[in-house]
One Martini backbone bead per residue (centre of mass of N, CA, C, O) as a GRO file, in nm:
protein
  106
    1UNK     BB    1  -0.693   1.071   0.564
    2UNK     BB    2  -0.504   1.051   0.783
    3UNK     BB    3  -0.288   1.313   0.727
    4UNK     BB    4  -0.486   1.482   0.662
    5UNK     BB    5  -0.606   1.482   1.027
    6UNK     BB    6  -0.354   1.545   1.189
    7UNK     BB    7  -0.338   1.319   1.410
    8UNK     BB    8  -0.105   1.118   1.283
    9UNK     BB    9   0.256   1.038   1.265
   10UNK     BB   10   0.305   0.768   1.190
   11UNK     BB   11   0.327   0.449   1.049
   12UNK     BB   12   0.277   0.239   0.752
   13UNK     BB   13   0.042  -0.037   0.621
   14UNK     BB   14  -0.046  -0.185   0.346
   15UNK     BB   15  -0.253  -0.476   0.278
   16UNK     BB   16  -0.458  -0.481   0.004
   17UNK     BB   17  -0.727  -0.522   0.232
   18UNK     BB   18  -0.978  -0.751   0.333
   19UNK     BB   19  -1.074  -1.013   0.414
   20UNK     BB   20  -1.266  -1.262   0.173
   21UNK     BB   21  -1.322  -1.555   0.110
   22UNK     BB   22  -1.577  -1.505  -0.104
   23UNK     BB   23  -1.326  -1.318  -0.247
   24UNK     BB   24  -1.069  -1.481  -0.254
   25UNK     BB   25  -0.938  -1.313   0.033
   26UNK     BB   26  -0.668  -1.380   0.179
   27UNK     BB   27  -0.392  -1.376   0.363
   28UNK     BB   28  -0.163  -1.421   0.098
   29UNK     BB   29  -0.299  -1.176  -0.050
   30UNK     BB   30  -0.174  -1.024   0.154
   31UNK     BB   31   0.040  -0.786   0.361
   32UNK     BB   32   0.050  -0.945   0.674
   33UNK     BB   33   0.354  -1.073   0.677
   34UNK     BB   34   0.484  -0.799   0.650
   35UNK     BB   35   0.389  -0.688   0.912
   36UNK     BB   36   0.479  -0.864   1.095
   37UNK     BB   37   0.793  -0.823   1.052
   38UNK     BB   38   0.787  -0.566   1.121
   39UNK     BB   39   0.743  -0.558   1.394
   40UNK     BB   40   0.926  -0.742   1.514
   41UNK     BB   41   1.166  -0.578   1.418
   42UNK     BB   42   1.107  -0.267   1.482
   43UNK     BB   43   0.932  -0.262   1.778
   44UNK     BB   44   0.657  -0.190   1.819
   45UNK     BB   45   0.417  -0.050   2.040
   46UNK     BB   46   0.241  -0.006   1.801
   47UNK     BB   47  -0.109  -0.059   1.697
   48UNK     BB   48  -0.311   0.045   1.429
   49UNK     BB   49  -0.663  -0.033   1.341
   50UNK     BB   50  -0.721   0.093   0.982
   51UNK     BB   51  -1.028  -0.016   0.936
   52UNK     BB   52  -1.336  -0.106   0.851
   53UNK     BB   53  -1.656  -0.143   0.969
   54UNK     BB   54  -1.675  -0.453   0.947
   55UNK     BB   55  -1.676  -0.817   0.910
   56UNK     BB   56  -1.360  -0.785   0.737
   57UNK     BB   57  -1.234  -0.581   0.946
   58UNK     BB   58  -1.278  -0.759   1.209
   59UNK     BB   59  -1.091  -1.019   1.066
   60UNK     BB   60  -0.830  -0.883   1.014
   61UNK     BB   61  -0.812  -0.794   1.317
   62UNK     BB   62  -0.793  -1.081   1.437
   63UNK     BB   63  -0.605  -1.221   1.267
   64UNK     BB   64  -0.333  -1.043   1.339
   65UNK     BB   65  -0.347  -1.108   1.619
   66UNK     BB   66  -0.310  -1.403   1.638
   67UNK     BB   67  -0.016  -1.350   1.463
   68UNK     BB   68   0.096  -1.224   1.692
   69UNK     BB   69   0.101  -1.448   1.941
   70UNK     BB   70   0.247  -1.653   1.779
   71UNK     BB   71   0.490  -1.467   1.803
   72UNK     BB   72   0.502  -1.313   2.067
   73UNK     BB   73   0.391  -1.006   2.076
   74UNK     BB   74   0.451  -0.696   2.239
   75UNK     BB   75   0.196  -0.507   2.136
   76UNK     BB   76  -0.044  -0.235   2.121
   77UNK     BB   77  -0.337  -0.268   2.053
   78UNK     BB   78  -0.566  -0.093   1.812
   79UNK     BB   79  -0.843   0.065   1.726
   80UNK     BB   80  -1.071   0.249   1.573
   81UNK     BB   81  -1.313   0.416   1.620
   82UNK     BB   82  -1.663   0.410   1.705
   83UNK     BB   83  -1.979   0.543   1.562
   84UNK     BB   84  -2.096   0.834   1.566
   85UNK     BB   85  -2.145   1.078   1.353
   86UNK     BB   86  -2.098   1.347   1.272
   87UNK     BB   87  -2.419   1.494   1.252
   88UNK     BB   88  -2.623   1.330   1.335
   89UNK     BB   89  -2.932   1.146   1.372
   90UNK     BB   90  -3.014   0.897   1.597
   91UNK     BB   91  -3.283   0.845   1.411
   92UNK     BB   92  -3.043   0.666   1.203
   93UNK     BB   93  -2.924   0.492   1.399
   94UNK     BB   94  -2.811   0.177   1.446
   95UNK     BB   95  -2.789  -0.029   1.660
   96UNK     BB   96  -2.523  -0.119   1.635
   97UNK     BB   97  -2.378   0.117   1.645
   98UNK     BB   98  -2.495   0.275   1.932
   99UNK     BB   99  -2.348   0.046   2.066
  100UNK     BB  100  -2.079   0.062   2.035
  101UNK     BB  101  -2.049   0.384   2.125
  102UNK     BB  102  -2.104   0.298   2.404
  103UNK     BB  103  -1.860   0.076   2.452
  104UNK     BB  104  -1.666   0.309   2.329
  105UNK     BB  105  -1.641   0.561   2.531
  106UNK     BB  106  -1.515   0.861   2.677
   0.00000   0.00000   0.00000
């Protein structure tokens, strides 16, 4: 979906799912520590953290960034944007979204 968008040129690294150690799914199952490497090695500048809107999605981009400041690496981390689609209708939107819609404007 990302290259469909023509908006994005970079390098990709698909981790293998999100955190949930519920369903069993660990830093461990992922491939997390690969990333970490990549980053090191190849020393991006830039993480753009595109994972699911969830509480999955946020516990897996917080757990990485963590895992980042361990390595000591200096690279700008961005989530991708949240908030409401396009053509929504506002009185579909739940407080979540439109809370968070609101504190990422631009």
């Amino acid at each position: 979906m990302i290259e469909k968008s023509g908006a994005f040129g970079g390098y990709y690294h698909v981790l293998g799912g999100l955190l949930s150690p519920m369903d069993g799914v660990t830093p461990a199952t992922l491939k997390i520590d690969q990333l970490i490497d990549r980053i090191v090695t190849d020393e991006f500048s830039e993480v753009v953290y595109a994972l699911d809107s969830s509480l999955s999605g946020e516990a897996t981009a917080h757990y990485i960034e963590d895992q980042l400041k361990e390595s000591q690496v200096d690279v700008h981390q961005t989530l991708l944007a949240r908030g409401i689609p396009m053509g929504t209708d506002l009185s579909f939107v739940n407080d979540s979204t439109l809370r968070r819609a609101i504190e990422n404007r631009k």
